[in-house]
C-alpha positions in Angstrom: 112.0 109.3 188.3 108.4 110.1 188.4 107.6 112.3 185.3 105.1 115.2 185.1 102.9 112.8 182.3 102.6 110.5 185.4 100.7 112.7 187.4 98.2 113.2 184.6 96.1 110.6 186.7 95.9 112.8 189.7 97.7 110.5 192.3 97.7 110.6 196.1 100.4 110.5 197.8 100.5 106.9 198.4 100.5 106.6 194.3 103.1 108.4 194.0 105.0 106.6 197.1 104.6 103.3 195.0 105.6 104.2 191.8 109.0 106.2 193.8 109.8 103.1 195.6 110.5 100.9 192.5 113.3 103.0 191.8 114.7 104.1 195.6 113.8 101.0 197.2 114.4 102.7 200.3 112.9 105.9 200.4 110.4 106.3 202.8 106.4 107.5 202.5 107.2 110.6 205.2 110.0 111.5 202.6 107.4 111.3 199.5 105.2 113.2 201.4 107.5 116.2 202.4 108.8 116.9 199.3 105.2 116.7 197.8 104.5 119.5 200.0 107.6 121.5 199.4 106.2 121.3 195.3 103.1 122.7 196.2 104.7 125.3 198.4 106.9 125.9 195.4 104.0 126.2 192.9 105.4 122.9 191.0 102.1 121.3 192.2 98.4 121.4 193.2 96.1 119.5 195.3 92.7 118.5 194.4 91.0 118.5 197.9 87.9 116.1 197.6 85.1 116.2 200.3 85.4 112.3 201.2 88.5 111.6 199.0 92.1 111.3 199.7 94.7 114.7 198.3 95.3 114.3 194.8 98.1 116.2 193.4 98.3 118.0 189.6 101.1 118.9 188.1 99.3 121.6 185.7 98.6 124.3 187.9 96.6 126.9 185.6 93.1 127.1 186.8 91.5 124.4 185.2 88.2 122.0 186.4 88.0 118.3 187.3 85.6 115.3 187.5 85.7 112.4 190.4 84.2 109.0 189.6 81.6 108.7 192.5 82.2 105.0 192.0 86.0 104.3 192.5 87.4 108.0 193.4 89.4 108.2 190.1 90.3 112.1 189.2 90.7 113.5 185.9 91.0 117.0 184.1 87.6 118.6 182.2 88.1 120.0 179.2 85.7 123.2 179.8 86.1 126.7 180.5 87.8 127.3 183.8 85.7 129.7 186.0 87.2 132.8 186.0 87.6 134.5 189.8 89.7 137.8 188.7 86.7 140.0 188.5 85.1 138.3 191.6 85.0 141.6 194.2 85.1 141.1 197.9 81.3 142.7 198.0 80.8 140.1 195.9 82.1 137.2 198.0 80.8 137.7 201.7 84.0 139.9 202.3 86.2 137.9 200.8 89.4 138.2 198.9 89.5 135.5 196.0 92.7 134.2 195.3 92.0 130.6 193.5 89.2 128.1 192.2 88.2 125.0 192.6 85.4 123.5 190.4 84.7 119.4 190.6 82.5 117.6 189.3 81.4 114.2 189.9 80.0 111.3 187.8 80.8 107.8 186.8 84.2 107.0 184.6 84.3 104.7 181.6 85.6 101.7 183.3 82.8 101.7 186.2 79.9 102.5 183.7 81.2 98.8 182.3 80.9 97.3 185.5 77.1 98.8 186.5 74.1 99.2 185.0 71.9 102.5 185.2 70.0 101.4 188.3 73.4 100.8 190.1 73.5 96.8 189.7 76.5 95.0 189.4 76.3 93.0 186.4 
């Protein structure tokens, strides 16, 4: 089965759907889906919700930051202070109530760097 050090990439569903259907051969992407759904309902889970990107999913579900390559959508953990929304007063937030945070970054990852040069060229 698909192991919690497996979603350390931040899959979508789909990369998750794969990687299910070499061992249930007949399990279907609507099933995948569901019970991804029912993990986050049940805490087990997060989404990363990307302006532009497909749902990742996270399987460390303390507040915590992450980075998108702007290049080929990859999604990875930040290893920085998580902002800290506890003390953050509905006066404070338009009248809001606060209940979670989402910080992302963007940039470029390792393996597209390789493939472009600082002016964006393929080389």
């Amino acid at each position: 089965m698909v192991t919690a050090k497996q979603l350390s990439n931040h899959p979508t569903a789909q990369d998750i759907f794969f990687r299910v259907k070499e061992e249930i051969v007949n399990i279907s992407f609507s099933t995948v889906y569901r019970n991804l759904g029912i993990l986050v309902d049940e805490g087990d889970l997060i989404t990363i919700n990307i302006a532009g990107s497909e749902i990742h999913y996270d399987h460390i579900v303390d507040n915590h930051c992450h980075i998108q390559c702007r290049v080929c959508g990859k999604v990875r953990d930040v290893n920085v202070p998580a902002v800290n929304f506890n003390g953050v007063l509905p006066s404070d937030a338009s009248g809001f109530t606060v209940d979670g945070v989402c910080v992302t970054f963007t940039g470029v990852c390792g393996d597209c760097r390789e493939k472009i040069d600082m002016k964006g060229e393929k080389k």
